[in-house]
VOGU-3710 file (C-alpha; in Angstrom, 3 decimals, decimal comma):
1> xxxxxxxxxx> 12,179/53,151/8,467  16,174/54,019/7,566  17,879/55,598/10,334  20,462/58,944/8,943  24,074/58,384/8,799  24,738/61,692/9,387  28,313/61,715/10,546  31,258/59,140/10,108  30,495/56,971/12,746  31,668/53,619/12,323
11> xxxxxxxxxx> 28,613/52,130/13,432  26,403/53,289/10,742  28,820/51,052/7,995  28,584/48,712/10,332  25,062/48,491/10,329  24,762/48,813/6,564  26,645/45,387/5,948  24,426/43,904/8,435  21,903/44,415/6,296  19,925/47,536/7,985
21> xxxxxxxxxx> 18,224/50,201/6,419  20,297/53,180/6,225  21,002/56,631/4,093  23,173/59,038/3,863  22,483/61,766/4,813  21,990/64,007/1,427  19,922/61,428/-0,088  17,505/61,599/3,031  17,564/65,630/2,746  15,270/65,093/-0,639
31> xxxxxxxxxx> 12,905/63,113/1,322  9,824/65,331/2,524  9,479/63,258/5,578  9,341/64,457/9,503  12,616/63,443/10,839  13,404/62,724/14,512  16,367/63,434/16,224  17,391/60,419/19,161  19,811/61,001/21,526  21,477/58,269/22,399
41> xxxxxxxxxx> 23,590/58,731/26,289  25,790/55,930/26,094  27,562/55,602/29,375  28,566/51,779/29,058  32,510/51,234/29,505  34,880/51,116/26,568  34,609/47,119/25,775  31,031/47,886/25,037  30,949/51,310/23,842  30,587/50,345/19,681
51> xxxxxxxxxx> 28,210/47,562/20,508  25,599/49,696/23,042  25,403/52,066/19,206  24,402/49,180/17,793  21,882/47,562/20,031  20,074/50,359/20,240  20,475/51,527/16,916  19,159/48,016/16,043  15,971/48,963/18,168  15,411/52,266/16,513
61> xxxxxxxxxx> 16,066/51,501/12,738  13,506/48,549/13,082  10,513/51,162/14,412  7,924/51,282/11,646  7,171/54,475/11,379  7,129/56,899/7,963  10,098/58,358/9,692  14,092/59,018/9,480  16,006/58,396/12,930  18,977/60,889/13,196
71> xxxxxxxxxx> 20,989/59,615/15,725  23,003/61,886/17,920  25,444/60,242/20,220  27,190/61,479/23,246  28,802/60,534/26,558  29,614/61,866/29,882  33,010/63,179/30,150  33,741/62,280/33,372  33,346/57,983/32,973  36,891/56,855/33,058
81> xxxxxxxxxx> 38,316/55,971/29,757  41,540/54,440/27,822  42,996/56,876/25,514  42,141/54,812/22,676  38,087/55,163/23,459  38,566/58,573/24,302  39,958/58,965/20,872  36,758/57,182/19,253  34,684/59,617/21,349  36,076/62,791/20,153
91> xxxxxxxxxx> 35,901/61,606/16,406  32,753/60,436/16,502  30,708/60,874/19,530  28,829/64,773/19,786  29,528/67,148/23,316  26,640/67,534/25,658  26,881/71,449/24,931  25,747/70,242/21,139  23,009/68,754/21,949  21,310/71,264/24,212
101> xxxxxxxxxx> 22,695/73,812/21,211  20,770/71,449/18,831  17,898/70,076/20,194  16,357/66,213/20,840  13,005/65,216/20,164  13,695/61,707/22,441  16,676/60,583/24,201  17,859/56,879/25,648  20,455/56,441/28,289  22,215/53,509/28,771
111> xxxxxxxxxx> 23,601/51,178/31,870  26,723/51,564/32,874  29,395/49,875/35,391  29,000/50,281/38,903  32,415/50,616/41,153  30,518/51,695/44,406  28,169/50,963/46,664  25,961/54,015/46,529  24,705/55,358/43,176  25,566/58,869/44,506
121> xxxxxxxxxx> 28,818/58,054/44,573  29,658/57,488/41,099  31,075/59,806/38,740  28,393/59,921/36,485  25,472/61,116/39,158  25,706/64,732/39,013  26,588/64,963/35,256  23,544/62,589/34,557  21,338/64,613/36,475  22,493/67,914/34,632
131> xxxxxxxxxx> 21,135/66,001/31,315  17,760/64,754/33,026  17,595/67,934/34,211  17,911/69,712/30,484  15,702/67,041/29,467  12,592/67,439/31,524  12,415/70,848/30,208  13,703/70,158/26,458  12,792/66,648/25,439  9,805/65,193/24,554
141> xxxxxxxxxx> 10,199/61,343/26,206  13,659/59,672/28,233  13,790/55,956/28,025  16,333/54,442/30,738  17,475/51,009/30,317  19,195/49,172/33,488  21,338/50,837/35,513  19,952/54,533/34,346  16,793/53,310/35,536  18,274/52,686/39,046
151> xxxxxxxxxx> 19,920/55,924/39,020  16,795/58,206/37,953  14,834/56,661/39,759  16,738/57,271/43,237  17,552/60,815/42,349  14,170/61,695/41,608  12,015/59,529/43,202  14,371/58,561/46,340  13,654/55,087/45,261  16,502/53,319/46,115
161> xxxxxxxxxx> 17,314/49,860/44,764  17,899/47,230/46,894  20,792/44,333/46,501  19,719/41,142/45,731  22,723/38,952/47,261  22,767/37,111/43,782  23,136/38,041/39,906  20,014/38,019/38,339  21,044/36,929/35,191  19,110/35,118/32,031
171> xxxxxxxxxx> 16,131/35,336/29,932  13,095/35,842/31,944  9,245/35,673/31,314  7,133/39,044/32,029  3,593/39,445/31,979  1,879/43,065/30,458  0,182/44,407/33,899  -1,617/47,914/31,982  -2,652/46,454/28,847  -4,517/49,307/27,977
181> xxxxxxxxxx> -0,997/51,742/28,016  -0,089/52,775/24,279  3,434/51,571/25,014  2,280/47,655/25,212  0,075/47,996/22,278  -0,399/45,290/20,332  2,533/43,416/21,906  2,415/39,749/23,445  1,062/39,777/26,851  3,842/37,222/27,685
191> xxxxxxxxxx> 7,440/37,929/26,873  10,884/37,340/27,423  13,385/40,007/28,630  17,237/39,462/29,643  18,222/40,432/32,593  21,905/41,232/33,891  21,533/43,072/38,001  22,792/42,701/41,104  19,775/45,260/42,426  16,339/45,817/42,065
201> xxxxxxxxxx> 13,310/47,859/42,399  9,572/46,828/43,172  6,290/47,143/42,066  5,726/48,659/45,613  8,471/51,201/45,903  7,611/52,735/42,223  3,529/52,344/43,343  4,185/54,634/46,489  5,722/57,356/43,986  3,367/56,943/41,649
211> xxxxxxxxxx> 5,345/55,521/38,566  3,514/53,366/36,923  4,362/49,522/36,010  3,129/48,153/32,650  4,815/44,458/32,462  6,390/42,465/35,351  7,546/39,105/36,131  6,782/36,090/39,062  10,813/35,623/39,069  12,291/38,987/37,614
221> xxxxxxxxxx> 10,093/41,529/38,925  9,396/44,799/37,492  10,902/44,970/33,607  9,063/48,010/32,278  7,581/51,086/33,802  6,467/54,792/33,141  6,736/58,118/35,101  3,116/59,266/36,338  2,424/61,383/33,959  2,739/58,200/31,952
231> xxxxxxxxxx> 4,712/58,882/29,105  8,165/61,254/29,537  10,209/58,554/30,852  10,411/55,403/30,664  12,020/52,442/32,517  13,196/49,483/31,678  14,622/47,478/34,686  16,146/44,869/31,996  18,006/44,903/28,534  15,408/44,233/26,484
241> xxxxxxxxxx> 18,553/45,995/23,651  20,610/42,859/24,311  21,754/40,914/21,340  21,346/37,422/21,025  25,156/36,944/22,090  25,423/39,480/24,744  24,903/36,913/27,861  27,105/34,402/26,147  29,707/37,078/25,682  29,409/37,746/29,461
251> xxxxxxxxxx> 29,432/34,410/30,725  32,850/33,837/28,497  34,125/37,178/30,486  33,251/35,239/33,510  34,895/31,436/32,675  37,880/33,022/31,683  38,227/35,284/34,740  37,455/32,268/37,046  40,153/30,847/34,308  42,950/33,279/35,568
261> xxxxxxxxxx> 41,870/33,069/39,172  40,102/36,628/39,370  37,028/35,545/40,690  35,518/33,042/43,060  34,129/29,479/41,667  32,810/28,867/38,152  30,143/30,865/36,990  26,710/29,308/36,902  24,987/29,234/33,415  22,635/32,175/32,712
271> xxxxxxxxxx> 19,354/30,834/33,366  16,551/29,988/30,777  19,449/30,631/28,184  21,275/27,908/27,039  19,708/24,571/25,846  20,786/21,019/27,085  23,415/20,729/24,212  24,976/24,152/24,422  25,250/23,654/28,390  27,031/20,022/27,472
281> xxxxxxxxxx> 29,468/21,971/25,227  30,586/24,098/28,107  30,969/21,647/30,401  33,280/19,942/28,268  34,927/23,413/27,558  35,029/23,651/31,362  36,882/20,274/31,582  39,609/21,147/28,500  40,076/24,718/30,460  40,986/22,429/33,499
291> xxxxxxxxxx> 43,002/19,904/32,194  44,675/23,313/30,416  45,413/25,075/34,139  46,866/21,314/35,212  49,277/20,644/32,387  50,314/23,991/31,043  49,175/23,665/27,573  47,073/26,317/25,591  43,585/26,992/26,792  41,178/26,091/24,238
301> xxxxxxxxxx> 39,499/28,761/22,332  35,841/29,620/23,659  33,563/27,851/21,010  31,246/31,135/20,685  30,563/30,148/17,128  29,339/26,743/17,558  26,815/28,235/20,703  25,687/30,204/18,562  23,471/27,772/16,537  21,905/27,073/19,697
311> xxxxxxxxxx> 20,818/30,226/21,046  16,849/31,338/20,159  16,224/34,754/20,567  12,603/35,358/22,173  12,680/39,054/23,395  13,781/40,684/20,361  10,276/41,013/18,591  8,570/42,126/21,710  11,677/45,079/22,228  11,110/46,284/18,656
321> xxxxxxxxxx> 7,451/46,284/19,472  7,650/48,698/22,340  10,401/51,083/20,802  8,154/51,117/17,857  5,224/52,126/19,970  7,507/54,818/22,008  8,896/56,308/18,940  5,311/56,928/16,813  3,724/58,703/20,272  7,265/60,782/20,571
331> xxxxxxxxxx> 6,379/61,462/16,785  2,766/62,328/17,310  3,376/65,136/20,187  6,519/66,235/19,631  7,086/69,901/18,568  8,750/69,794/14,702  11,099/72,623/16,359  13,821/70,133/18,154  14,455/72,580/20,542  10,516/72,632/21,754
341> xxxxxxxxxx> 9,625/69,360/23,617  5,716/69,267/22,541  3,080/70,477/20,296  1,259/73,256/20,724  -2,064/71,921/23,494  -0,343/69,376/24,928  -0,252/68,541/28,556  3,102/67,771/29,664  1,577/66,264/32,945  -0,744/64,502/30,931
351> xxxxxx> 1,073/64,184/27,221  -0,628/61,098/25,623  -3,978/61,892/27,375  -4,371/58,900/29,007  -5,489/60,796/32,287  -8,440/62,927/31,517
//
């Protein structure tokens, strides 16, 4: 159902001439249909900022439910940014102190970029444990994706990721390991899930805490999981928002910084990615890129467009699948005042009943 453009963000237009579903916002006033309000904590850096909105917007527009999505969008004010983004953020983004003013019936956070070795030590740890904090009490369901995931989990759980000594980096299968959880409903029991970490956390270190894992992988690990009371937040450990471009567009970051000597050796192809012909195209790109360092001449352009044929998405489906099943239990307990987290007789120990 058609997410609310409620404000002038460019990323609702942007969505419209994609093709998605979306009203403005005094059209969807005549509608007498239960709206949900989304908050959306986007903490990625400023190269990513528009396109985070629109993965995830993406993920909630495509939820069939008999529901509007008004999405409310805010940052954390003290993630480093260029004046121009900070600019975009003030125009369109919404303050912290407007959404506890206002009210969320669920709320996403998003990865960000890491410039230390301890989570603690970023700028974003005590800010984004204000807002967990504000949302235990005030929001119905958190779902983490990535590098949120990481944090929450160490500041509440003192589960503390571990570094892998590689990039895990690719499209990798996961298995459904609680079939019987609402949030795997009705999804395939195998799927595919890219994955972009240096870290990770395991099935053991979440099982001594008690969160709860509901689909892992033999080569990835842990992808999705739930706190024990099984529903108000969830984890995903990979990007299951990524579009189908978003690995390609990081392994072109990371040819042309090998490209102007800024990191060590080539980069390796994201794996279970790329097919046979799209890895022969870069290797010829890789040869034109050399010959270009050698003589002098132009680099060739990155042939994104022609890659593009050749990329399948196979995690998209699933990802709309489990959103979709988030958002209609968010819509089925939630209280309809924004500013209440949960119906009247719900547990919020126990909020889906799965326990008793």
């Amino acid at each position: 159902m058609p997410l609310v453009a409620h404000s002038k963000l460019p990323t609702f237009e942007r969505m419209k001439h994609e093709g998605h579903d979306v009203l403005e916002e005094e059209r969807a006033s005549h509608q007498d249909i239960r709206e949900l309000h989304i908050g959306l904590l986007n903490m990625m850096p400023d190269a990513a900022l528009s396109a985070t909105e629109r993965q995830f917007f993406r993920l909630v527009g495509s939820a069939n439910l008999i529901a509007q999505f008004h999405m409310h969008v805010f940052t954390l004010d003290e993630l480093p940014r260029s004046e121009q983004a900070r600019e975009y953020i003030d125009n369109y983004y919404e303050t912290f102190d407007d959404i506890k003013r206002d009210g969320l019936d669920a709320l996403i956070i998003t990865g960000a970029n890491v410039t230390h070795p301890n989570l603690s030590s970023e700028p974003f740890w005590e800010p984004l444990a204000d807002v967990m904090a504000w949302a235990h009490e005030n929001v119905t369901s958190v779902l983490c994706s990535c590098l949120a995931t990481h944090a929450l989990l160490e500041h509440h759980y003192g589960i503390k990721r571990n570094p892998m000594g590689f990039k895990r980096w690719g499209i990798f299968d996961h298995k459904v390991s609680m079939p019987e959880h609402p949030l795997v409903e009705n999804i395939n029991t195998r799927f595919d899930v890219p994955h972009s970490r240096f870290n990770q956390v395991t099935r053991q270190q979440l099982e001594e805490k008690g969160v709860v894992v509901l689909a892992e992988g033999e080569e990835a690990g842990v992808h999705l999981a739930v706190s024990p009371d099984l529903f108000r937040t969830v984890f995903f450990q990979g990007h299951p928002e990524y579009d189908s471009n978003s690995l390609l567009k990081e392994y072109k970051r990371e040819v042309l910084l090998w490209f102007d000597d800024q990191r060590d050796g080539h980069p390796p192809f994201p794996d279970n990615y790329l097919t046979p012909q799209a890895k022969a195209i870069l290797g010829e790109y890789r040869s034109e890129l050399i010959a270009s360092r050698e003589t002098g001449i132009e680099p060739p352009e990155f042939p994104e467009k022609l890659l593009m044929t050749l990329i399948d998405n196979t995690w998209r489906d699933t990802a709309k699948a489990v959103v979709s099943n988030w958002l209609g239990h968010v819509y089925q307990i939630t209280n309809s005042r924004r500013e209440l987290p949960f119906m009247d007789g719900i547990d919020p120990q126990d909020p889906l009943g799965l326990k008793s």
